[in-house]
N, C-alpha and C positions, 0 to 999 in steps of 0.2 A: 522449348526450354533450353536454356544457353547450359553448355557440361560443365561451370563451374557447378549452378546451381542444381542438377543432376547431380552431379557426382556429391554435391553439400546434402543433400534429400535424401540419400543410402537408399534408394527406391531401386526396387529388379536386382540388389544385391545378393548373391545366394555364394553361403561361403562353405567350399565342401561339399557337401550334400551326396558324393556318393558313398554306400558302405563299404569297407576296406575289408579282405581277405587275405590270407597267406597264402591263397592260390594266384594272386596280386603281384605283379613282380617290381621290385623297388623302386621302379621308377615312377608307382602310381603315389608313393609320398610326395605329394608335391607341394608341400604349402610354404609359406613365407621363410621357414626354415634354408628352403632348397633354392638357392641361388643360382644361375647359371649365367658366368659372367662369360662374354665374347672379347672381350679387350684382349685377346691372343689372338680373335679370330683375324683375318680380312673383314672389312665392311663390304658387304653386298648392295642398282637403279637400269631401267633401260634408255643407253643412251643410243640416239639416232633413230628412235624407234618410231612408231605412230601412233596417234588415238586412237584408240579404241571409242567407236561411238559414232563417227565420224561420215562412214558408210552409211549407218543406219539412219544420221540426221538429212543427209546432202542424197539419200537416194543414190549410193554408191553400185557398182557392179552386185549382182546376185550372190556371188563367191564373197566379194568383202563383205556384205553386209550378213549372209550365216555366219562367217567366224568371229564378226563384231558380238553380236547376236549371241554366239556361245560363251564369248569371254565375259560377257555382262551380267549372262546371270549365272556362270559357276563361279569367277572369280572376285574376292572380296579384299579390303583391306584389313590390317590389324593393327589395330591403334591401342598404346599406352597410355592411359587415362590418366597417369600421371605426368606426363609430358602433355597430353595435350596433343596428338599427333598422330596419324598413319608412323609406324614402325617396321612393319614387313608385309607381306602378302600370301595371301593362303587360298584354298579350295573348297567350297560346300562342299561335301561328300555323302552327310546326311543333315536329316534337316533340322537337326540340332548339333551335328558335328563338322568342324573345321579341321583339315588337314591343312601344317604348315613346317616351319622349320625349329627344331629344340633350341638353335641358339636363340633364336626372337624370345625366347622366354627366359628375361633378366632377373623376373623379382616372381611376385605371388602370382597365378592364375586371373586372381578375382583383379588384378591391375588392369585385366585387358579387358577390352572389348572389340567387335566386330563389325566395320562398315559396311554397308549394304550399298551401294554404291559406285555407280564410273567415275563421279565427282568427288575430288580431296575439298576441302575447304582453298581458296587464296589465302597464301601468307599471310599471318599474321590475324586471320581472324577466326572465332568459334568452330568447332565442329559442332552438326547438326546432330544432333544428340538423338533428333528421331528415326534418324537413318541407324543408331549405333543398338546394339546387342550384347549385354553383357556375357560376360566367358564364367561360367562357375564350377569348370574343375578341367583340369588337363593331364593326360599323360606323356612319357617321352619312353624310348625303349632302353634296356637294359645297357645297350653298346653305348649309347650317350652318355651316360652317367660313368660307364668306366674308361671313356674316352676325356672326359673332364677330369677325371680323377688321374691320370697320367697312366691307368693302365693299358696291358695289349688288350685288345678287341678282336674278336671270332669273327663278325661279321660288320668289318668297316665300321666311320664310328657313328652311326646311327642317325644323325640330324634330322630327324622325323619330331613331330608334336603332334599330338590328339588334341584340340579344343573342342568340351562340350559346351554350349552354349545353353543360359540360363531360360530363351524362351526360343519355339523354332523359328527360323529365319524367313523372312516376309514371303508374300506371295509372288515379289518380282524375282527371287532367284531360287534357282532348282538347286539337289541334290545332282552332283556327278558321277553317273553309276559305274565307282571305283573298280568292283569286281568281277563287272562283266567285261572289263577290258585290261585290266592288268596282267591277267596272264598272257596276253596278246603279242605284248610288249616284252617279255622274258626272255626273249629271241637273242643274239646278238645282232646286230645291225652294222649294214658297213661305215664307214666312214663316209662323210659327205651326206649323207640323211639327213631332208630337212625338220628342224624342230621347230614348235611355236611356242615362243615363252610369252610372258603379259606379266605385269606388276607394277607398283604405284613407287619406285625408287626415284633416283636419280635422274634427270637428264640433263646436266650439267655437272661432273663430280670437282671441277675447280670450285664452282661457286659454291656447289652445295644445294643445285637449285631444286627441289622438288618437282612432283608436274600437275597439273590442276586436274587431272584426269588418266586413268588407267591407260598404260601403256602396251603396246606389243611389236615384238620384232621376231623373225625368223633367221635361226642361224643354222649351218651347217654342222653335224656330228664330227668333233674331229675322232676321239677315242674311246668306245660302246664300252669298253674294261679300262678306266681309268685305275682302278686296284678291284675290291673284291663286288663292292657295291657300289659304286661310284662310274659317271662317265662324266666326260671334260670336254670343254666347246673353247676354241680359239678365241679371242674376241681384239684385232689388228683395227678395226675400226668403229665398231657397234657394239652392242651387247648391253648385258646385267650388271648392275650398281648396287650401292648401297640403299635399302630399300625393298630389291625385289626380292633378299632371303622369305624363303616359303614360299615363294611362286611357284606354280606348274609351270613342266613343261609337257607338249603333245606333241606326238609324232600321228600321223595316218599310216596305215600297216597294211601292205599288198596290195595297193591301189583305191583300199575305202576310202568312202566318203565321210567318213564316221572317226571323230578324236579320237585316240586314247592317252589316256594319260603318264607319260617317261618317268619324269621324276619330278623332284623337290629342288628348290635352287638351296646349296647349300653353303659354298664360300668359292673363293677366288682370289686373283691377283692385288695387293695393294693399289695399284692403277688400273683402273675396271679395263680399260680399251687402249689399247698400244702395243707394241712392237712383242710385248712379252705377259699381255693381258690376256685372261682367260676367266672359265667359272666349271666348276665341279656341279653337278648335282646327285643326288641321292636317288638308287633307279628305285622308284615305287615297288616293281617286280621283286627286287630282294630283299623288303621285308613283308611281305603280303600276309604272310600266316601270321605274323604280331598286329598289323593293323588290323584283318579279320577278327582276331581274338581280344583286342582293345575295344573295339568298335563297338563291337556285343557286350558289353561290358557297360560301356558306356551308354550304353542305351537300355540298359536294364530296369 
């Protein structure tokens, strides 16, 4: 079915659906009301980066093709169904919820949907609607909300998103078990620590060009304490674009062989890669007890 005609059918729409409490913290009101515009932020794409996929097709090395391997089935796109388009990129975490980034959330919840997918569509034609997943309720934390609102923030300003997803996510991708490695990562780390990002952005930001397929590049840690929750990666040549807001990123911690998951990509430089380019992300570790406490909630 082509997503005009999906999204014309209101089929798999679920609008709401959880019940709301005052032990609820206000960022769980999230409906058409609550806006969350980015036109202040930077735009966030991976430019220079590789396929992801690519290894696994062409019988690549053992090492490429596990990490190809793990980005395919934890990472997904998120697509505005109003646009018609991947929009940012996010995390299975459970198998009905999406961790991604609060500015990706312009309009209502039920706007979005979730790709299941290494493959974007080519320009210019359909997304495959059976790959997609409707999103029917999301939360964002309390700091985003009063980081939009021009107030000071206790703890950095939040750029975290909950998306619960209206049915659970296919049998080709897993859940990323969030909390068995986050506190892992709570450490500080030195500088120069390599990180693996992946997301479906940019890799051309003159043109604007999209990329037909999930991306990944590894950069170096410049600064683990960018402020209170936040850490910051250079980006003089490569890096994240418009696009890859919500991506994870992974670090391996003490020599495992085993991801864990850093953080959320969350904004950056007006010029993604050059002399003065860089990207923030949001360290997962510093807010671990609001995603624990959302999570369960959301899966109530």
């Amino acid at each position: 079915m082509a997503l005009d005609s999906w999204l014309q059918s209101g089929k798999q729409i679920i609008l709401g659906g959880m019940k709301l409490s005052r032990s609820l913290p206000l960022a769980l009101a999230f409906s058409s009301a609550l806006l969350i515009s980015v036109s202040s932020l930077p735009a966030m794409g991976l430019i220079n980066g590789e396929t992801v996929g690519q290894a696994i097709s062409q019988s690549g090395n053992p090492a490429s093709r596990a990490e190809d391997e793990f980005l395919r089935k934890h990472v997904v796109a998120v697509v505005d169904l109003k646009l018609g388009r991947s929009m940012c990129t996010g995390i299975l975490i459970r198998p009905s919820v999406v961790l991604t980034a609060a500015h990706c959330v312009t309009s209502s919840y039920t706007d979005l949907a979730i790709l299941f997918s290494l493959d974007l569509s080519p320009s210019g034609t359909p997304l495959d609607s059976s790959k997609l997943t409707r999103v029917s309720f999301g939360v964002v934390p309390d700091p985003w909300i009063e980081f939009k609102q021009g107030k000071p923030t206790s703890n950095g300003r939040g750029d975290l998103a909950l998306l619960r997803l209206a049915t659970p996510a296919p049998a080709s991708h897993e859940p990323f078990a969030i909390f068995e490695t986050t506190q892992m990562v709570s450490q500080a780390l030195p500088k120069g620590t390599p990180v693996l990002f992946a997301g479906f952005g940019f890799v051309n930001q003159a043109e604007k060009l999209h990329p037909e397929s999930l991306q990944k590049i590894t950069l170096p840690l410049s600064k683990d304490r960018y402020n209170e929750t936040e850490a910051k990666f250079d980006q003089p040549f490569s890096g994240v674009c418009s696009g890859d807001s919500g991506g994870p990123s992974f670090i391996r911690v003490d020599n495992s062989t085993d991801w864990q998951l850093y953080g959320i990509n969350s904004y950056g430089s007006a010029q993604c890669v050059g002399k003065f380019g860089y990207i923030a992300v949001t360290r997962v570790a510093s807010h671990a007890n609001w995603l624990e406490e959302m999570i369960a909630k959301l899966e109530e």
